[in-house]
N, C-alpha and C positions, 0 to 999 in steps of 0.2 A: 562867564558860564555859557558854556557851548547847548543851545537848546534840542530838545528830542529829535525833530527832524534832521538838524544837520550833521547828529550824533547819531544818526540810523545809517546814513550817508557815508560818516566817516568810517563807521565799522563793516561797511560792506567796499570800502575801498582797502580798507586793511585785509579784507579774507579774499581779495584777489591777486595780493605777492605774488603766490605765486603763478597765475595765470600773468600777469605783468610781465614776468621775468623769463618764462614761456616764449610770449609773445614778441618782447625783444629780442630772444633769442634767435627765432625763426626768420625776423624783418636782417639782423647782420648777416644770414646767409642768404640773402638777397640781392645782390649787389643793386646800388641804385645811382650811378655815375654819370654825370654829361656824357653825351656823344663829342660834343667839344673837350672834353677830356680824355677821348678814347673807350670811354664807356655806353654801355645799352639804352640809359637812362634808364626813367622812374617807372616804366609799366610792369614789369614784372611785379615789383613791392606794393605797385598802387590795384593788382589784380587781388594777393594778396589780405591787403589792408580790408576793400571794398567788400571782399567776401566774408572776412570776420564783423565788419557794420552790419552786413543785411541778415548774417547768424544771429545776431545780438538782437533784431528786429528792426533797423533802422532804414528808411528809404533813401538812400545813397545815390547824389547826384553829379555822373562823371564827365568835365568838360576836360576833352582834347584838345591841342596845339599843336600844328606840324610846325616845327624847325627847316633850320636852313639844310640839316642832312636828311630830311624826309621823315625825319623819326617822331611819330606822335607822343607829346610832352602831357601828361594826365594830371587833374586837380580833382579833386575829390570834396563835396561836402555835404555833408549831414546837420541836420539840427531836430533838439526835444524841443518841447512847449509851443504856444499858441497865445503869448501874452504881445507884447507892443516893440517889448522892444526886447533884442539880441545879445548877453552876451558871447564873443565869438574868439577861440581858439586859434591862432593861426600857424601850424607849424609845418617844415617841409619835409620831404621823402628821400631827396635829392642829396647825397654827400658827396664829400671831395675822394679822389684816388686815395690808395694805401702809402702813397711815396717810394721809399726805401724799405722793400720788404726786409730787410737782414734789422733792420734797428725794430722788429715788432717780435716782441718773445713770444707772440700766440698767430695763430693763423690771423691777418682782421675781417675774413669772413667768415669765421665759426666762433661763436659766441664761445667763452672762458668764463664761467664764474668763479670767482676766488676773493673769499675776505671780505662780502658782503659788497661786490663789484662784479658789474658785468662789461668785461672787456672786447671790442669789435668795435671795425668803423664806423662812425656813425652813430654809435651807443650816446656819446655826449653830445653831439652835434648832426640832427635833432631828436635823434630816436627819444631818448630820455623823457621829454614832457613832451613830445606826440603820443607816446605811449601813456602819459599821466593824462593828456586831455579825451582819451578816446578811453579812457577807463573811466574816468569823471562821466564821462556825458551816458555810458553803462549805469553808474552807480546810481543816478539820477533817475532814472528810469523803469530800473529794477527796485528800488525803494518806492518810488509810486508817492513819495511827496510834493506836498505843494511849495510850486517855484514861484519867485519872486518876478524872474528875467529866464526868458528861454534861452537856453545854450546852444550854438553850434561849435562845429571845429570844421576848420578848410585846410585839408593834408595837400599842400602845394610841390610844383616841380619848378625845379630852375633857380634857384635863392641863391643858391651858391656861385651862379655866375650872372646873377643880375635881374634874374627872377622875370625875366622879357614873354617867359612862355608860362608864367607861374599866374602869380599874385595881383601883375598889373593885369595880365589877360582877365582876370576875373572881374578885377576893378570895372572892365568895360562892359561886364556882362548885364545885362537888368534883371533885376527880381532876387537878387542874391543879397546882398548888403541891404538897409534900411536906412535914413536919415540918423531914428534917433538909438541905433547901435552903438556897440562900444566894443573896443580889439582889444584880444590880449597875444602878443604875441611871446612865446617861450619859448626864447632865444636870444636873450642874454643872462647869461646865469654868475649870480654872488655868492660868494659862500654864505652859506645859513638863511640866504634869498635877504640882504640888508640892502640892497641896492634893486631900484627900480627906475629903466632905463623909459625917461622922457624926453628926450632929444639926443638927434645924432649927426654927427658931422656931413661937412660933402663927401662923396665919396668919387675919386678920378681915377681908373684907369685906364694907361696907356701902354699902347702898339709903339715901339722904334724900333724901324727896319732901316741897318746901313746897309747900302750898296757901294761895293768898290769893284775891284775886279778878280778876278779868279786867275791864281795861275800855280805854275809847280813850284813848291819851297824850295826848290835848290836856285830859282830866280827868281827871288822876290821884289827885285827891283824894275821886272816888267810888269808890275801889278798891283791890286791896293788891297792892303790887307785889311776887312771889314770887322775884324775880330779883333784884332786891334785899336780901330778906332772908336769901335762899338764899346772897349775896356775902357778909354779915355770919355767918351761920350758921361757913361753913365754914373762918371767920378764927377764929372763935371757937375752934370745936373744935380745928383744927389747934394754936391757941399753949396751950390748956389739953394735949392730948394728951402736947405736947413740953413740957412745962415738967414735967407730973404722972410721966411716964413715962420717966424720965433715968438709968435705971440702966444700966449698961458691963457686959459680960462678954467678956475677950480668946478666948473660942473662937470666937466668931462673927465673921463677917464680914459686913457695919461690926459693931463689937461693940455697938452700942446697937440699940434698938426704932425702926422706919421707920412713919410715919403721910403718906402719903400722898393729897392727893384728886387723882382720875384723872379718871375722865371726865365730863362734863357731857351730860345729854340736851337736844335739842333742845326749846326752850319752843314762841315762836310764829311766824309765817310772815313778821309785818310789821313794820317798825320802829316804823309806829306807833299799838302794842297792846302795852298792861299785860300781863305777863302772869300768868293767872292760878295759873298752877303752873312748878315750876322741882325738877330732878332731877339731885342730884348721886350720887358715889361716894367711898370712901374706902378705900384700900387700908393693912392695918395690916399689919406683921409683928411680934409683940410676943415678947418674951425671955419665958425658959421660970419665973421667976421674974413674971412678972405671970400675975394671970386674966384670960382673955380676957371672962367675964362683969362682972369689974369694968369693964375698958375699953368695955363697951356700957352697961353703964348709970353711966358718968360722959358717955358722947356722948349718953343720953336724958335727961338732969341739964342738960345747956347747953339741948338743944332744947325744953327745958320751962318755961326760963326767963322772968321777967318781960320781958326785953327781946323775948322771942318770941311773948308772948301773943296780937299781931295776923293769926297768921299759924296752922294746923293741920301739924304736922309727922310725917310717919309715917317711919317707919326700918324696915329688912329686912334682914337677913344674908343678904346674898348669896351668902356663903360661908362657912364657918369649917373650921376645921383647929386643933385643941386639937394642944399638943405634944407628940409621944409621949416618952420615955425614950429616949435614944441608941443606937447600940450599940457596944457594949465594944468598947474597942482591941484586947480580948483575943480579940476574935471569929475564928475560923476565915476568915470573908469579907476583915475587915479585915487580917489578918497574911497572906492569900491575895494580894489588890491591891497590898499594899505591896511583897510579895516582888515578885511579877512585873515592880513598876514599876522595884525597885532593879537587876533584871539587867536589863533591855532597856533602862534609859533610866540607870544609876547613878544616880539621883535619889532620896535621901533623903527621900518626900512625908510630910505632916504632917498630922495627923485636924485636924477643925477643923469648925467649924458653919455654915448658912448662913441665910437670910432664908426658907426655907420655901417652898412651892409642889413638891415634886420628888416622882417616886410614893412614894419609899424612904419618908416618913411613912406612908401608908398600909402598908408591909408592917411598921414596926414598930408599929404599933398593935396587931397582929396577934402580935406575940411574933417575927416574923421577922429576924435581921439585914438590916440593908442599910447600902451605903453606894451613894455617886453621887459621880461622876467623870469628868473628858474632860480636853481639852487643846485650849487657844486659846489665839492669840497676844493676842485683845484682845476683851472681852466686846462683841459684837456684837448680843444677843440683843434682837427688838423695837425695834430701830433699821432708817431707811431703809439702804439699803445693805449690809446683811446679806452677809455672808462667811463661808466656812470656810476653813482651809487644807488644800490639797490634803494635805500631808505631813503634817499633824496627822489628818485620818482615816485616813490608810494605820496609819502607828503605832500610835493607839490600839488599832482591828482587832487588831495583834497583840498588844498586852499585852492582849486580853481573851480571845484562844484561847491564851494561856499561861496563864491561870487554870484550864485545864480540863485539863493535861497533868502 
């Protein structure tokens, strides 16, 4: 039996649908891209966001980060109550490009609703429960009940390639976080929210750049073809990764290690020109049980090889992310999420691991609990045609201002 107070809460989460669905609308015509992706970044959305907090009465605290392109990278956070301790929202602003405009049936910056779905980039990934946690921390406060745990939410930049100018910038800050805080990050999502993400893999990404030499295709044998080798390269390393790296763990989902190559940079302008350099990537997520130092130097072991001698190969970590320590079932956050999910939704959800990339790693690096959680009908995330379900952000929203009552 859901009591008075959190049944005032609930139903003032409910008569703001449509202000919800508003408000996502308005954040998908916002584009919010890396500059390392060829996009503006997050200040547009996070100007946006900041002026709907301080409408709502909230005192709204904006920390900047210049990048390596000059471009100021914004995090934004807010919080209600005056009790001891925090629970705290963590979701980001920040989305991947559209890709392949032709595979997306709706523009993905003008929000499409259709069939109880709101379609636009970013809608699933994170718009969805950023938009549930910053209606929560309204409903809480418009209702004028007494809180158990005061809420914040930290709308972050940068997640999506490594979170350098985001989350961990924060992490350095003082006076934001508390010892005895608890994160909820909403940004792994299960259907029906049955799954609740308490560890997550390492996460490797890498830079290989071949250089051979450049010359014109009707002479290919004055020169080294880098686009070729770069094709051989990344056969290589992918069938050594996945043959070397084969170990199973059922807490994770997939429970084995993901090796990855994603993107290709562009070599040269003409069809016909050798070309002389060629730049790939590789996106690893490796089980908590390998080193992520062995897996780089078994990929600098192949590109060093005799079959490679023709050709100069440099490698770069693009990223990494070593795996932190989980956190306990036993945690206060965790037995917090569960409860809330089991009276609002009867749903028995289940601790479980994921493929990595979510802030919650960076807060337990830190000694912090966290966990990350949402609810989708169908992992959308970085696909054309991105969707969220309208019904899936209302609910969420309120199983997150139940955590604080």
């Amino acid at each position: 039996m859901v009591d008075e107070s959190k049944q005032k809460v609930i139903s003032l989460i409910e008569s703001y649908r449509d202000s919800m669905v508003g408000t996502m609308s308005k954040m998908v015509a916002i584009p919010s891209i890396s500059p390392l992706s060829d996009g503006e970044g997050e200040g547009k959305r996070a100007d946006f966001l900041e002026g709907l907090l301080r409408q709502w009465g909230f005192d709204v605290k904006r920390y900047e980060y210049e990048d390596e392109t000059r471009t100021k990278r914004p995090n934004l956070v807010a919080k209600l109550g005056n009790k001891q301790k925090t629970v705290w929202f963590v979701a980001h602003m920040d989305t991947v490009a559209p890709g392949d405009r032709s595979l997306w049936k709706t523009d993905p910056f003008r929000a499409e609703i259709k069939d109880g779905k709101i379609y636009g980039r970013g809608t699933n990934d994170n718009g969805q429960d950023l938009v549930s946690a910053i209606y929560a921390l309204k409903a809480l406060k418009d209702s004028g009940v007494s809180m158990r745990f005061n809420m914040g939410v930290a709308l972050v930049a940068d997640e999506e390639l490594g979170s350098r100018y985001g989350i961990q910038k924060l992490l350095e800050e003082s006076g934001i976080f508390g010892n005895d805080d608890m994160f909820v990050v909403p940004d792994y999502l299960s259907k029906d929210g049955t799954m609740v993400e308490i560890a997550e893999k390492g996460s490797l990404w890498l830079k290989i750049k071949v250089n051979g030499k450049q010359v014109h295709a009707s002479t290919p044998a004055l020169g080294v073809n880098a686009n070729r080798y770069a094709s051989r390269l990344i056969t290589k390393i992918d069938e050594m990764l996945h043959q070397k790296y084969n170990a199973t763990d059922p807490i994770y989902q997939p429970e084995y290690s993901t090796f990855e190559p994603t993107k290709r940079e562009k070599n040269v302008d003409s069809v016909n020109i050798v070309p002389g350099s060629d730049v790939f990537y590789f996106d690893c997520r490796v089980l908590p049980n390998y080193k992520l130092d062995e897996v780089l130097n078994d990929v600098k072991s192949v590109c060093s090889s005799n079959e490679f001698k023709e050709v100069k190969v440099d490698i770069e970590t693009f990223s990494r992310e070593d795996p932190a320590a989980p956190t306990s079932m036993d945690s206060e956050v965790v037995k917090l999420l569960l409860s809330s999910i089991k009276e609002l939704r009867g749903i028995d959800a289940k601790p479980m691991g994921v493929g990595g990339g979510t802030c919650a790693a960076f807060f337990r690096h830190k000694g912090y609990p966290s966990v990350a959680w949402g609810t989708e009908f169908e992992d959308m995330a970085h696909q054309p045609n991105e969707y969220c379900r309208i019904d899936d952000m209302v609910a969420d929203s309120k199983v997150f201002a139940s955590m604080c009552l």
